[in-house]
C-alpha positions as CSV (number, residue, x, y, z in Angstrom):
1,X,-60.7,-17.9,-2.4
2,X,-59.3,-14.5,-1.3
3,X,-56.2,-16.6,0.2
4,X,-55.5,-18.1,-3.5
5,X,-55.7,-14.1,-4.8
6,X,-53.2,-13.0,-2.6
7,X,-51.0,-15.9,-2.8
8,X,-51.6,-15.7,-6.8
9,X,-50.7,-11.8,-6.4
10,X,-47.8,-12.9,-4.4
11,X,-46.3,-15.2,-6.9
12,X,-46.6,-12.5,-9.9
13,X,-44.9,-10.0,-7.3
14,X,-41.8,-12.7,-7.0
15,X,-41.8,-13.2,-10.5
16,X,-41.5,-9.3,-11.5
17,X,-38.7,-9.2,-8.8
18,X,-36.7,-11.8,-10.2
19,X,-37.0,-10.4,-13.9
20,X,-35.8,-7.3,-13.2
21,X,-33.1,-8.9,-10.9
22,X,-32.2,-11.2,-14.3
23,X,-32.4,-7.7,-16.1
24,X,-30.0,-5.9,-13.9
25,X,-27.6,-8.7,-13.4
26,X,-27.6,-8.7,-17.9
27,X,-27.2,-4.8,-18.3
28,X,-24.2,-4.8,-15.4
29,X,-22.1,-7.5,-17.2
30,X,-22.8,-5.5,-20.2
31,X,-21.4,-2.1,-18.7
32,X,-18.6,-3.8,-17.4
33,X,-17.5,-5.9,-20.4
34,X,-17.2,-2.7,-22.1
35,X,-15.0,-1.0,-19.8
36,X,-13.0,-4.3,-19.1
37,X,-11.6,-7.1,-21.0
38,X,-13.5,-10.3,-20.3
39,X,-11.6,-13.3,-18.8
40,X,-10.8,-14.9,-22.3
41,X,-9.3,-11.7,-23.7
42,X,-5.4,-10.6,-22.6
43,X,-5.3,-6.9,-21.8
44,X,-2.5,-5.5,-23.8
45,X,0.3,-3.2,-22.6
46,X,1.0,0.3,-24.6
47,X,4.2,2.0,-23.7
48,X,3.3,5.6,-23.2
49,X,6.0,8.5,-22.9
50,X,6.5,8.6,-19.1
51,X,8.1,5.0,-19.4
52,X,12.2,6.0,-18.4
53,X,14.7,4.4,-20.9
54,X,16.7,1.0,-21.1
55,X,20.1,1.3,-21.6
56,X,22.1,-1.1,-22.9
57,X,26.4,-0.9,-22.4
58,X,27.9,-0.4,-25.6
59,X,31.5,-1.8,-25.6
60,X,33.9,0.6,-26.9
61,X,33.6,2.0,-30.3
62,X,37.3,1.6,-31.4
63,X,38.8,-1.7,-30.3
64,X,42.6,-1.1,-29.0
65,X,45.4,-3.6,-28.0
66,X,47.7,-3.3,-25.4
67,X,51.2,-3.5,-27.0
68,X,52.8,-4.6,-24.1
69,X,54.3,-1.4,-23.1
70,X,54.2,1.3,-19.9
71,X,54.3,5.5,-20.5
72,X,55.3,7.7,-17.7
73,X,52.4,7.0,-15.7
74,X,52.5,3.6,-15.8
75,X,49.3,3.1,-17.7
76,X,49.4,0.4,-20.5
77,X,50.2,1.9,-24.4
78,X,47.6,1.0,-26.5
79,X,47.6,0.7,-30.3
80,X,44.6,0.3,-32.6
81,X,43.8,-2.8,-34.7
82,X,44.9,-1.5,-37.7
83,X,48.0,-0.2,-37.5
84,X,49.3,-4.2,-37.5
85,X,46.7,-5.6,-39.9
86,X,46.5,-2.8,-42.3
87,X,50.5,-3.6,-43.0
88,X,50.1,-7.1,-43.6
89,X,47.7,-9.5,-45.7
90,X,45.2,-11.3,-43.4
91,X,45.3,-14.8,-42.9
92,X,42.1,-15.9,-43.1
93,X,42.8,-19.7,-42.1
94,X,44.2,-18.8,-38.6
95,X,42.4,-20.6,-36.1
96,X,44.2,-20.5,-32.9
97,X,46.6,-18.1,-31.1
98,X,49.6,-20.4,-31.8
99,X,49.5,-19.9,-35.3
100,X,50.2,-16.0,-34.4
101,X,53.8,-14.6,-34.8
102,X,53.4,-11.2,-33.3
103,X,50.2,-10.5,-31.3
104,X,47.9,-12.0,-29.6
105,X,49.8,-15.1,-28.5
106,X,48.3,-15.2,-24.6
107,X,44.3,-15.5,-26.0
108,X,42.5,-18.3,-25.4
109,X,40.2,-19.6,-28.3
110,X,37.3,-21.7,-27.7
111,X,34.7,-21.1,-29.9
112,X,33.7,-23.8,-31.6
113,X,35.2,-23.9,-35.1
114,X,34.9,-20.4,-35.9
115,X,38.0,-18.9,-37.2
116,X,39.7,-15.4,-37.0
117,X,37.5,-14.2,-39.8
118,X,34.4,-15.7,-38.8
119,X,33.5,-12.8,-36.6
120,X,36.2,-10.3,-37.3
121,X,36.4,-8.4,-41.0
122,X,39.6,-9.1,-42.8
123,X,39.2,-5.7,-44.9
124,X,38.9,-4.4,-41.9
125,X,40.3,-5.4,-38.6
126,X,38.6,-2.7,-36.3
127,X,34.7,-4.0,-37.5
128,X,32.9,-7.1,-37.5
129,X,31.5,-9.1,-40.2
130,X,28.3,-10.2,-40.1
131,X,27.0,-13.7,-42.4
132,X,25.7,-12.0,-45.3
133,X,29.1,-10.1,-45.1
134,X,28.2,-7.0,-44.1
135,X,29.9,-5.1,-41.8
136,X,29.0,-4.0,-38.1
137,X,31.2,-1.9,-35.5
138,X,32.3,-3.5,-32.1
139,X,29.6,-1.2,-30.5
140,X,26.9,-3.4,-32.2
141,X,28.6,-6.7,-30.9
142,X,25.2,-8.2,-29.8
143,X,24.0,-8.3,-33.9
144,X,27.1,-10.6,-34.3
145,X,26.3,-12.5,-31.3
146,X,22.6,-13.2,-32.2
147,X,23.2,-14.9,-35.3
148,X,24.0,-18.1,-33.6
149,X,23.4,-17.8,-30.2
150,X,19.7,-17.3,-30.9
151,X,17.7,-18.8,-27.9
152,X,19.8,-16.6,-25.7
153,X,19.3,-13.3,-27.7
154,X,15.6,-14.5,-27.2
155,X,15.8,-15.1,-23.6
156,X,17.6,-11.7,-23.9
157,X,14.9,-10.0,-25.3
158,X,13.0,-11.3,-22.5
159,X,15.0,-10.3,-19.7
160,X,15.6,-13.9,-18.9
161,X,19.5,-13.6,-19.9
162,X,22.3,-11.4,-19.3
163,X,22.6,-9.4,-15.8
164,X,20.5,-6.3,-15.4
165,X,19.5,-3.4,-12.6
166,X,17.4,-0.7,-12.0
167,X,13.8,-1.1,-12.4
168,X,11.2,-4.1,-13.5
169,X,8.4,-1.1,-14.0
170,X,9.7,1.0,-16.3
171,X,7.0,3.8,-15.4
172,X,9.7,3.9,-11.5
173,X,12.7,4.2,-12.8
174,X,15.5,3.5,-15.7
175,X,16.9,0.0,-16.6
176,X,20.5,-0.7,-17.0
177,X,21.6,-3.8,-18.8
178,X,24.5,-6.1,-19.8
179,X,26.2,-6.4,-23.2
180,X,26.8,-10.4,-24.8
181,X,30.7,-9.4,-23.8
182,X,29.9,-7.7,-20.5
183,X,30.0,-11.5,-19.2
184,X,31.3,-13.7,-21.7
185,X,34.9,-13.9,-23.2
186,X,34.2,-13.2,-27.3
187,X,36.8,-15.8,-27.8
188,X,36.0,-18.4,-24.9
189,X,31.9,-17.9,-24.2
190,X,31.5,-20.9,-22.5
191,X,31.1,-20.2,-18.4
192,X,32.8,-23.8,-16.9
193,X,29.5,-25.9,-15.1
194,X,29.5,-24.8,-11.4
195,X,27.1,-26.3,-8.8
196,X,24.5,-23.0,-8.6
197,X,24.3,-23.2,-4.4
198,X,26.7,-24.2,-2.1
199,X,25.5,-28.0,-0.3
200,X,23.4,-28.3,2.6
201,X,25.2,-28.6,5.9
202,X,23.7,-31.5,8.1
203,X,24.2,-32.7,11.7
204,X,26.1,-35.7,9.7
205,X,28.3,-33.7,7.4
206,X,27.8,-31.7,4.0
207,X,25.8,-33.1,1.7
208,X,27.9,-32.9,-1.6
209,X,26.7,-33.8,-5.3
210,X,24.8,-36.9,-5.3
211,X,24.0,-37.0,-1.8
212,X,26.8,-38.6,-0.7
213,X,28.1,-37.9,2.4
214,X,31.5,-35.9,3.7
């Protein structure tokens, strides 16, 4: 009988231990989903003022041509926009260079079936033109750009697109990034298809496109 009582007292003793266990365990999680964000929940990222900047190159405010010409240094004369196109009515059918007379014969169009005017303001030769009509200086390119080019503004905006250095973690250091023309010809975009690595050498050759051998 005494053996039952002990093992009886025994049993309430486990019991107790294991509640308060059960209790601890309860109030810990508690504490700690306070302080954390559970597992279902995305903890969210606030800049804060010690983040450094992203910079962004800005192409140049006033676009200029080169006329063609050399002054005593050697260095090319350049001319603004305007002082051709405010002297003559624009021509807002021109589509390709070799419907030009004076300028801008050597360019290389290639941009769909955009026109002169498409992108460039006829008003006004030294700003852009946005689709509502509006207009927006060369500085601000990457407005123009994102109008139709919209999956790579996005991957832009992602840092998935367009060249980039400094720093990932902005709380390091400063970011430095690529305008839309930095790397792509405003009036020829399109970089030709390139095979991204060079082929595999093997002890039979190099392994070109389609595996064949050479």
């Amino acid at each position: 009988m005494q053996e039952i009582s002990k093992t009886g007292r025994t049993i309430v003793v486990i019991a107790v231990l294991i509640i308060l266990a059960i209790i601890s365990a309860v109030a810990l999680s508690y504490l700690q989903s306070k302080n954390n964000p559970s597992h279902g929940e995305l903890e969210t990222w606030t800049p804060s003022d010690s983040l450094h900047p992203v910079t962004i190159h800005q192409p140049d405010l006033m676009p200029m041509v080169d006329s063609g010409k050399k002054d005593r240094e050697g260095k090319a004369v350049m001319i603004r926009c305007n002082n051709c196109h405010d002297t003559k009515e624009p021509n807002t059918l021109t589509e390709k260079a070799s419907d030009l007379n004076d300028f801008h014969q050597h360019m290389t169009f290639r941009h769909n079936s955009l026109k002169c005017a498409s992108c460039h303001h006829p008003d006004d030769y030294e700003s852009l033109r946005l689709a509502d009509g509006s207009s927006v200086t060369f500085s601000n390119v990457m407005d123009l750009c994102a109008q139709c080019h919209g999956p790579q503004y996005r991957d832009y905006n992602n840092g998935s697109h367009g060249g980039m250095n400094g720093y990932w973690d902005l709380s390091r250091g400063p970011r430095t990034r690529n305008n839309c023309v930095d790397c792509h010809d405003s009036h020829a975009p399109a970089y030709p298809k390139v095979m991204p690595v060079f082929p595999p050498k093997t002890r039979v050759g190099t392994q070109g496109a389609g595996g064949h051998q050479h």
